[in-house]
C-alpha positions in Angstrom: 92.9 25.5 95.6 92.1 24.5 99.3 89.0 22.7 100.0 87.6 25.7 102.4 88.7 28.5 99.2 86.4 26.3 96.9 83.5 26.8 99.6 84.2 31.0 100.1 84.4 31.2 96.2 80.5 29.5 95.9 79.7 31.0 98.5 80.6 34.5 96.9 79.3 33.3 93.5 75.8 32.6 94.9 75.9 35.8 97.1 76.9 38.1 94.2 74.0 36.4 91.8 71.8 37.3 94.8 72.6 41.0 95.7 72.3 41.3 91.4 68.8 39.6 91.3 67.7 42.2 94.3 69.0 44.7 92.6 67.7 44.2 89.4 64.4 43.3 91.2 64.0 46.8 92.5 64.5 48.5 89.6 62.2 46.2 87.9 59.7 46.8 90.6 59.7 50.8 89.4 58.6 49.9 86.4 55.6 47.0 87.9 57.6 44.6 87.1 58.3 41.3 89.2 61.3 39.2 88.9 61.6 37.1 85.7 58.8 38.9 83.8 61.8 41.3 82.5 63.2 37.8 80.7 59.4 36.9 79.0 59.3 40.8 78.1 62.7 40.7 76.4 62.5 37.5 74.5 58.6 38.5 73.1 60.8 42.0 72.4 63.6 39.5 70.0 61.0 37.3 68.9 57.0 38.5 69.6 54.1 35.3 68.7 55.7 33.2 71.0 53.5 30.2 72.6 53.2 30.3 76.5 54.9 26.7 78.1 55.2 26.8 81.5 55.4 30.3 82.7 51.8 30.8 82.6 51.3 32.2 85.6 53.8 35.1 84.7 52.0 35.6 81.6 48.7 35.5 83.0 50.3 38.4 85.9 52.1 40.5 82.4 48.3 40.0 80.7 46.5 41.8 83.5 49.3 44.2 83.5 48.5 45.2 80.0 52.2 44.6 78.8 51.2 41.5 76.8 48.4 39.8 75.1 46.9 36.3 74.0 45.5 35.4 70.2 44.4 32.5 68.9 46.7 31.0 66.3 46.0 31.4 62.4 47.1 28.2 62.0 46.0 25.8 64.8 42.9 27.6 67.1 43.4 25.7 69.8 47.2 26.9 70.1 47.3 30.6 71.4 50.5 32.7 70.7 51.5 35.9 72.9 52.9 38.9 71.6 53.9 42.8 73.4 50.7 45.1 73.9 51.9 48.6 72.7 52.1 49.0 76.6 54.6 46.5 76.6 56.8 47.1 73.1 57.0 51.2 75.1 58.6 49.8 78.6 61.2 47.6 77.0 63.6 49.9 76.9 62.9 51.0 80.8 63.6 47.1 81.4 67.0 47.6 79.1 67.7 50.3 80.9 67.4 48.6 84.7 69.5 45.5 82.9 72.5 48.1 82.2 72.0 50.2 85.6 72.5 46.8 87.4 75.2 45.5 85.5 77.5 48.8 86.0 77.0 48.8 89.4 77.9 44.9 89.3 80.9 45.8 87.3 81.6 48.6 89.1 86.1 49.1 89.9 86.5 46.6 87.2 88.2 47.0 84.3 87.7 45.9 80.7 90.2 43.3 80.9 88.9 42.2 84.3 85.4 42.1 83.0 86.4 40.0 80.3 88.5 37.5 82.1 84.9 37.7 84.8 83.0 36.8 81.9 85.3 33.9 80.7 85.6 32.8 84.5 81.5 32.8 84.4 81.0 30.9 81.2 83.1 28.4 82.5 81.0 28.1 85.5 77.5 27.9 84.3 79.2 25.5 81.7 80.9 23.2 84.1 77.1 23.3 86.1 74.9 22.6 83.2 77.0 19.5 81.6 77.1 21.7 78.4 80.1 23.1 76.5 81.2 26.9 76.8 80.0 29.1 74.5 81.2 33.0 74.2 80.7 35.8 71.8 83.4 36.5 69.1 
């Protein structure tokens, strides 16, 4: 592949990530939601207790929002855990729901086969950029 091919296909990459992040942002933003608190939402949603690292700021923002909330840990006091508010656990699916919208209109003209082979082509990608091996579902 030419040297000025390998430029216009990053250069795509990055633009299509972008146009899907805006996307995904407004619909997000119908629900009060800012980018990346959809991926703290989600993962309390898999696995709810989780201990805040470094996005405290985006908890602290979900907190006053009402979606999440702090307790002290039963184990360790000084450790505090976050878990869904029942505000929270009821928009999950409205987050779901702006994931799916955005990825059909992503995916839009594509078919199965071409979505596959666009996944492959992705893993490969984020692979190839993170140093780590390729992983995809059976």
């Amino acid at each position: 592949m030419a040297k000025a091919d390998k430029t216009a296909t990053m250069s795509r990459l990055h633009s299509a990530a972008r146009l899907a992040r805006t996307a995904l942002a407004a619909r997000l933003l119908a629900h009060g939601f800012y980018a990346g608190q959809d991926q703290i939402m989600l993962a309390l949603d898999r696995d709810d207790g989780q201990t805040p690292p470094t996005i405290t700021k985006t908890i602290h923002r979900l907190q006053a929002q009402g979606f999440l909330e702090k307790r002290a840990s039963s184990a360790d006091a000084r450790q505090a855990h976050i878990f869904l508010t029942d505000t929270g656990r009821e928009i999950i699916h409205a987050i779901e729901k702006s994931v799916k919208k955005t990825e059909k209109q992503a995916l839009k003209g594509l078919d199965k086969k071409d979505q596959k082979a666009l996944f492959k082509l992705l893993a490969r990608v984020e692979a190839n950029l993170s140093n780590g091996e390729m992983v995809l579902p059976d």
